[in-house]
N, C-alpha and C positions, 0 to 999 in steps of 0.2 A: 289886248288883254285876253287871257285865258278863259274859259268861261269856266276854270275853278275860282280863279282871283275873282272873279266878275261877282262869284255866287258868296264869297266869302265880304267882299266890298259893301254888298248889299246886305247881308248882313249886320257889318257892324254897322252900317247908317241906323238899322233899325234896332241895335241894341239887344241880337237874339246872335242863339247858338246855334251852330250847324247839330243837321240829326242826318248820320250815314249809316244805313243800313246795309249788311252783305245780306247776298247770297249766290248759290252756287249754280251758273247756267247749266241748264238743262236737266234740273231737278225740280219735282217733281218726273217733268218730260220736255223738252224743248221745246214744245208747242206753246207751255205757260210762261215761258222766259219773258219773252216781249212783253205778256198781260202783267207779270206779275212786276214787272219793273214799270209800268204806265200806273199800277193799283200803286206802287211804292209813291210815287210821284205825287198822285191823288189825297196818300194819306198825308202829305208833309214831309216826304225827304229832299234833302238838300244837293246832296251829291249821294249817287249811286253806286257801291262798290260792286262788284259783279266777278264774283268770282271764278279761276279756270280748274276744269275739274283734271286731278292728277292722282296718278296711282299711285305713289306716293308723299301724301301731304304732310308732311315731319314736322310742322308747328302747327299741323290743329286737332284738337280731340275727337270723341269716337263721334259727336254730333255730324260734324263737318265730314268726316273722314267717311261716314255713311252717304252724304249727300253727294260726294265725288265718285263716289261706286255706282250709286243709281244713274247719275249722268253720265259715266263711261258706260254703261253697260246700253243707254240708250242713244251710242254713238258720236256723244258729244265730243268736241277738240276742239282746239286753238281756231283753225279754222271756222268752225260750228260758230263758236262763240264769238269772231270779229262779222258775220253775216248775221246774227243777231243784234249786235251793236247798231248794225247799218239799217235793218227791219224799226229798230225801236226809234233812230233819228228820222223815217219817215212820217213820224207822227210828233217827235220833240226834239226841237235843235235847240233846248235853251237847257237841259239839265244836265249837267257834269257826269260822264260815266267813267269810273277807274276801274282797271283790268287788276284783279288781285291773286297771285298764282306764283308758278315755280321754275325756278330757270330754262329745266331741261324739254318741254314744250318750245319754249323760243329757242334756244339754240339751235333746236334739231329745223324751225323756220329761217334761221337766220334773223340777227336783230334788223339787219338792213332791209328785209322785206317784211320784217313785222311790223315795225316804225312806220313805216310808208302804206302800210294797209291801216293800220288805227289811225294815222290822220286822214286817211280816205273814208274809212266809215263812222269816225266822228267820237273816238275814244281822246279823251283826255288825258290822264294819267297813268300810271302803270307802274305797281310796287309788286317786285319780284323780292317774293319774303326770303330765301336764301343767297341772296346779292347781296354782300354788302356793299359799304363804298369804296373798298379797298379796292376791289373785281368789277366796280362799276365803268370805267372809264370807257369803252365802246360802246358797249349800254346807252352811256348818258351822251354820248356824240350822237348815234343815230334818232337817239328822243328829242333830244336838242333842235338838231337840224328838221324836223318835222313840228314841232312845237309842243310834244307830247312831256306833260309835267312827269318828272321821276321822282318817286316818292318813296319815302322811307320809313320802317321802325326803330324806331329806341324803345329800349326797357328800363327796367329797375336799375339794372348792371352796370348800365353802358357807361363808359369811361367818358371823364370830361373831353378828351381827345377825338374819340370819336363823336362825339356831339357834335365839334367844332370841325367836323370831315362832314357829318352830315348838314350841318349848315350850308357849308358851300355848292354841295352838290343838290341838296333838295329842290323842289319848285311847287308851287301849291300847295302843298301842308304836308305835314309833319304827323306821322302815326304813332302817339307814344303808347305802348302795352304796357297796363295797368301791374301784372302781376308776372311772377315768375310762372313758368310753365305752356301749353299750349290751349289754343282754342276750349271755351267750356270750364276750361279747370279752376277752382278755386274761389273765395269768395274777395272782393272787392275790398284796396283799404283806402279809405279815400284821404285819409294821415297821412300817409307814403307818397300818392298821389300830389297832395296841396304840398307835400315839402322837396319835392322834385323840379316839380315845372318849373318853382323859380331861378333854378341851375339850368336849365333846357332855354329856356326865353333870355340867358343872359347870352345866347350864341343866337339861337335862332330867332328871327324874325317873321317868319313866316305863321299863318294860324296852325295851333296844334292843338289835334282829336284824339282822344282818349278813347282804347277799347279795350276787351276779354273782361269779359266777367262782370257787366252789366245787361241783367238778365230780368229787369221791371225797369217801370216806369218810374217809382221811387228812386231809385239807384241814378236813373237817367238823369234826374234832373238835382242830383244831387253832386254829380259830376259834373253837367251843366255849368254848373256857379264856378268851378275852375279851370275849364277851357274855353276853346274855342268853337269844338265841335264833339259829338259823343257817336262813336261807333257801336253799331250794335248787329252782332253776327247769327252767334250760335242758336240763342233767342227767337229767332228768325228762320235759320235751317230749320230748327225744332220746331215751329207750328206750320213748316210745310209738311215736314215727316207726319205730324199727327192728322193731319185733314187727308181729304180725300177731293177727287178732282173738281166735285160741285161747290166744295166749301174753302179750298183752299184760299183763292181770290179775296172774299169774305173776312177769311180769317187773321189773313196776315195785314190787310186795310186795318181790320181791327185793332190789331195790336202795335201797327205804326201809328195810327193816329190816336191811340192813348199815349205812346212814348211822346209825340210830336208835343200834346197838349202839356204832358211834364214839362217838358223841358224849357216853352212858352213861359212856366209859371218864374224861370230861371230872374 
């Protein structure tokens, strides 16, 4: 068993919702990547999204889009971030970390030496947001054969068709995007929301997390009540961007473990 299924198993025994937070290695500076994902752990995340920073990120807003600029500019890469991966399992081999980013990094790796380094340093998952499952099929061999879950989004849009494409191919859960548009944008409907998932859950069987545009702990936990898990990104970049390196730590504990206590209240 994965130690996504493992964390999501445990879960429903106890009758609670996953809480996934992003954010993007090596912002800040690479030196806080590790801290700031053991403080995530500490305030109540579930699974750990961890995102790769790319110079061009075409589904996320200017929050995001800021955080991948300060991490390339302070060296970060594909590589950077699986030798971080590997830093942070010396201290926790039980929390789920998924790699969240964009084709053109792993190709220029090759998926077959990508796959085989993320089960060497202890990455779970890995949802390449402009993959779909049409273009997924070597993709999902090399992840397969490593045991690395591939994980997918559906939106608002998505045809029943591809629902029933991403059922097959998925493993570990299911990313549905709350809203049309990218990272940051928009306010939340959670009407759209509660009358989707039951179209989604008539294919997929796997848990599905909800994200974009859950930016409080209100929202959080108001989501909460109709999945399985609640993603929360931008929120996140954004109280790194505003702190500063004595406080950042501090700051983002703070505000995962007030989302954490929402969504408890589920």
């Amino acid at each position: 068993m994965s130690r996504i299924q493992a964390r999501f198993e445990k879960l429903k025994q106890q009758n609670r919702r996953a809480l996934i937070p992003f954010f993007t290695a090596g912002d800040p500076s690479p030196a806080f990547t590790v801290p700031l994902m053991h403080a995530l752990v500490t305030a109540g995340a579930d699974v750990i999204e961890l995102g790769v920073p790319f110079s061009d990120p075409m589904a996320d807003g200017p929050t995001i889009q800021r955080a991948s600029e300060r991490a390339l500019k302070q060296g970060m890469s594909l590589h950077g971030v699986l030798d971080l991966v590997a830093e942070f399992r010396r201290e926790d081999n039980a929390t789920p970390v998924v790699l969240m980013g964009y084709g053109n990094p792993i190709e220029a790796m090759g998926w077959e030496l990508f796959a085989g380094r993320c089960a060497k340093v202890g990455v779970d998952g890995v949802l390449t947001v402009d993959f779909p499952p049409e273009e997924s099929h070597e993709a999902f061999l090399h992840l397969q054969r490593h045991g690395i879950d591939p994980i997918f989004l559906l939106a608002p849009t998505t045809s029943e068709a591809r629902i029933q494409q991403v059922a097959k191919l998925a493993r570990g859960y299911v990313y549905y995007v709350s809203l049309k548009g990218v990272t940051g944008a928009g306010n939340i409907d959670l009407s759209a929301i509660e009358q989707k998932l039951p179209q989604l859950r008539k294919h997929i069987k796997l848990p599905i997390g909800v994200g974009f545009g859950i930016r409080d702990a209100q929202t959080a936990k108001a989501v909460a009540r109709l999945c399985d898990g609640v993603v929360v990104g931008s929120r996140i970049v954004q109280q790194i961007e505003d702190s500063n390196e004595t406080t950042v730590l501090a700051n983002v504990t703070q505000l995962v473990s007030e989302l954490r206590a929402a969504i408890d209240q589920t």
